[in-house]
C-alpha positions as CSV (number, residue, x, y, z in Angstrom):
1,X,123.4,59.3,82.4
2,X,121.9,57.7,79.1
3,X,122.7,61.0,77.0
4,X,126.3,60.8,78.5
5,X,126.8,57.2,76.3
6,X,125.2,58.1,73.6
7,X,127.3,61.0,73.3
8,X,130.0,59.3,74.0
9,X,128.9,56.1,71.3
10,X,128.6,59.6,68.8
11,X,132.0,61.1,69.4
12,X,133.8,57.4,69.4
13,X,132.0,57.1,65.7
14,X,132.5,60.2,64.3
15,X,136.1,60.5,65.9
16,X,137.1,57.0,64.1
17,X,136.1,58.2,61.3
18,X,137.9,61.1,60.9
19,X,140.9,59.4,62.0
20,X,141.0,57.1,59.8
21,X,140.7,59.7,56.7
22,X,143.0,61.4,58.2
23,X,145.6,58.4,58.7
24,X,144.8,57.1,54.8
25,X,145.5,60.4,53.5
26,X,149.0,60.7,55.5
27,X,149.8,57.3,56.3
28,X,150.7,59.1,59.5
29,X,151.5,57.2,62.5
30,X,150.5,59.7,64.9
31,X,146.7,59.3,63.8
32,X,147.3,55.9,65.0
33,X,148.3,56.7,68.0
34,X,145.8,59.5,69.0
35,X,142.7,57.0,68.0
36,X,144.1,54.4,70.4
37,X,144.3,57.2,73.2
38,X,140.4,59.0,72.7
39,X,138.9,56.2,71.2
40,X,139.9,52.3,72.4
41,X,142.0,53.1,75.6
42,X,138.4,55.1,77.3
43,X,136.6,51.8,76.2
44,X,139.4,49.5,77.5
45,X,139.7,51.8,80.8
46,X,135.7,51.7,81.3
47,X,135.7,47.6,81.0
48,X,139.2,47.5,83.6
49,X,137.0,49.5,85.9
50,X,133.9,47.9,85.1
51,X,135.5,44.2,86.2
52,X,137.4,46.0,89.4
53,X,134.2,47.5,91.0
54,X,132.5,43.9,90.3
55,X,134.9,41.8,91.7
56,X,134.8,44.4,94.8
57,X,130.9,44.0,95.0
58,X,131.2,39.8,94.4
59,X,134.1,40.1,97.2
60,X,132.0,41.7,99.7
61,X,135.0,44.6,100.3
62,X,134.0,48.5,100.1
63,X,134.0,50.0,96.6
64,X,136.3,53.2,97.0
65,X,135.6,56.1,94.5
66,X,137.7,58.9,94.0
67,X,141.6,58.8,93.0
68,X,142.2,55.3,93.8
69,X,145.6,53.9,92.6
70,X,144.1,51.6,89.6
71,X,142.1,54.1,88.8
72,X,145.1,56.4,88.9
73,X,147.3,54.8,87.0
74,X,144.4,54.2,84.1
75,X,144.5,57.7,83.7
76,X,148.7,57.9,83.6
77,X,148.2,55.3,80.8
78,X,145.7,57.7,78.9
79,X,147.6,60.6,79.3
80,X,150.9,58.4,77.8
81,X,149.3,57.7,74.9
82,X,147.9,61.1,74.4
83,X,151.0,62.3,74.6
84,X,152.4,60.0,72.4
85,X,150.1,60.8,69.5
86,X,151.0,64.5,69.5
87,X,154.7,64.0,69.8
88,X,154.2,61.7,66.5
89,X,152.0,63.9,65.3
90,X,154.8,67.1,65.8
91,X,157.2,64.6,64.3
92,X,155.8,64.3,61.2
93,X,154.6,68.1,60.9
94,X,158.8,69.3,61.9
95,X,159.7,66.5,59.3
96,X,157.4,67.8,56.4
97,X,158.2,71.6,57.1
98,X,161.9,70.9,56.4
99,X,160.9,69.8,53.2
100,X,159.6,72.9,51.9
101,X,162.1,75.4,50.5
């Protein structure tokens, strides 16, 4: 389970990196956008989930696992903003392409 955050720490690092580059070289929204969905929102959902499963164990109620409906809609959340960042990101790319002759 260790390798799994390291991993993780590595691709968060690596992936903010490139984003930003990439974002200070377009000054493209969508790069914006797709670092809040891969990068802060798994952090954020991890930390939601984190508290929820500790108030259940402080509480003395049943932690459920499985497709819950917080855990649920976390993901619906993820998905938005995934799906946000390419729809900026095609935006941009349709909006450059009619530039070119």
């Amino acid at each position: 389970m260790m390798h799994f955050y390291f991993f993780f720490a590595l691709f968060s690092v690596a992936f903010t990196g490139i984003v930003i580059w990439k974002y200070q070289r377009t000054r493209d929204a969508g790069f914006l956008w797709l670092g809040a969905a891969l990068v802060i929102w798994p952090m954020v959902q991890g930390a939601i989930q984190g508290a929820v499963i500790a108030n259940r164990i402080i509480s003395k109620r049943t932690v459920e696992t499985g497709f819950t409906f917080s855990n649920t809609s976390l993901w619906i959340v993820g998905a938005s903003l995934q799906i946000v960042a390419v729809l900026y990101l095609h935006r941009t790319k349709a909006i450059n392409n009619q530039d070119l002759p």
